[in-house]
C-alpha positions in Angstrom: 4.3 29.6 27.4 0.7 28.8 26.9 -2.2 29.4 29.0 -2.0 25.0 30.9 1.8 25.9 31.2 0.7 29.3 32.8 -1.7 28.0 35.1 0.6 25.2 35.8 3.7 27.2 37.0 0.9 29.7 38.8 -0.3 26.5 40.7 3.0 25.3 41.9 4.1 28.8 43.4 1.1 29.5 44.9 0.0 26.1 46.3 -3.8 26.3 45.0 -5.0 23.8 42.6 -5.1 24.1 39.2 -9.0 24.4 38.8 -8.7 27.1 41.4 -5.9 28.6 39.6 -7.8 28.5 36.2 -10.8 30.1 37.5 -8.9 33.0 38.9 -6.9 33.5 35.4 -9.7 33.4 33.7 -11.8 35.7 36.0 -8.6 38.5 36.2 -8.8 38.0 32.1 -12.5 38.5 31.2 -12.1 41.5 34.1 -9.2 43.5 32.2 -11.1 42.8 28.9 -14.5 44.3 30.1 -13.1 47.2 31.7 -10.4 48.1 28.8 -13.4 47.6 26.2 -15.7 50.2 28.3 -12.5 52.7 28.2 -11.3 52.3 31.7 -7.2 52.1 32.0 -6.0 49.0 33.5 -3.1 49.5 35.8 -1.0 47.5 37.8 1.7 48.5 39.3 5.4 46.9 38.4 3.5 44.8 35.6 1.9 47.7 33.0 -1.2 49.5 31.7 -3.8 48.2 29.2 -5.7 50.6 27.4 -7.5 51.3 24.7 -6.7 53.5 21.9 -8.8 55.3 19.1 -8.0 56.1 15.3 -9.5 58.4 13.7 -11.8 57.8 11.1 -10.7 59.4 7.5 -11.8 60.2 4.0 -10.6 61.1 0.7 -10.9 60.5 -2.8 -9.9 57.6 -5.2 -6.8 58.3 -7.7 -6.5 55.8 -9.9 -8.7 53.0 -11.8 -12.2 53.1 -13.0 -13.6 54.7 -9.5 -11.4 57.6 -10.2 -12.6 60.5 -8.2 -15.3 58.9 -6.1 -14.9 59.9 -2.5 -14.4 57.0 0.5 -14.8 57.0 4.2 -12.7 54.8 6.8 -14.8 54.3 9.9 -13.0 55.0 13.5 -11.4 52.0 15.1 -9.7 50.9 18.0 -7.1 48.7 19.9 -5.5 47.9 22.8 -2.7 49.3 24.2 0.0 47.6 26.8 2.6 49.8 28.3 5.1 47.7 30.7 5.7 48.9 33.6 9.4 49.9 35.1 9.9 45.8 37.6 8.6 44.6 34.1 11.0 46.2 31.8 13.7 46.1 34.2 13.6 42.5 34.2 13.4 41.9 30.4 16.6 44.1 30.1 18.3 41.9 32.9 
């Protein structure tokens, strides 16, 4: 399902047209994003939790080739992380 199909089938249960419908999927989207990329947890209930995660930075040294020995740094990094909730996964084991 794409994002017309979404808003579609979103439309039709709720009764609200689908330019209302788009503007409040695409509000509730930019929404989880900023909040998720400032480290808050997202949760809603039934549906999951979006989150987001750190790695570590790391370092070590080269092995092999010509830079044999020469020492290398990885930078920290991040991504998101979606947990389903229990109506969620409950319904995709159904």
């Amino acid at each position: 399902m794409n994002k017309q199909e979404l808003i579609a089938v979103i439309s039709e249960v709720t009764g609200q047209s689908k330019k209302d419908t788009e503007a409040f999927l695409t509000a509730f989207a930019s929404t989880v994003i900023e909040n998720v990329a400032k480290g808050s947890k997202v949760q809603l209930v039934g549906f999951g939790n979006f989150e987001k995660k750190s790695t570590k930075g790391t370092e070590g040294t080269i092995r092999f080739g010509d830079r044999k020995g020469e020492k290398w740094v990885s930078e920290d990094s991040y991504r998101v992380s979606f947990k389903a909730g229990k109506s969620f996964l409950d319904a995709v084991k159904a």
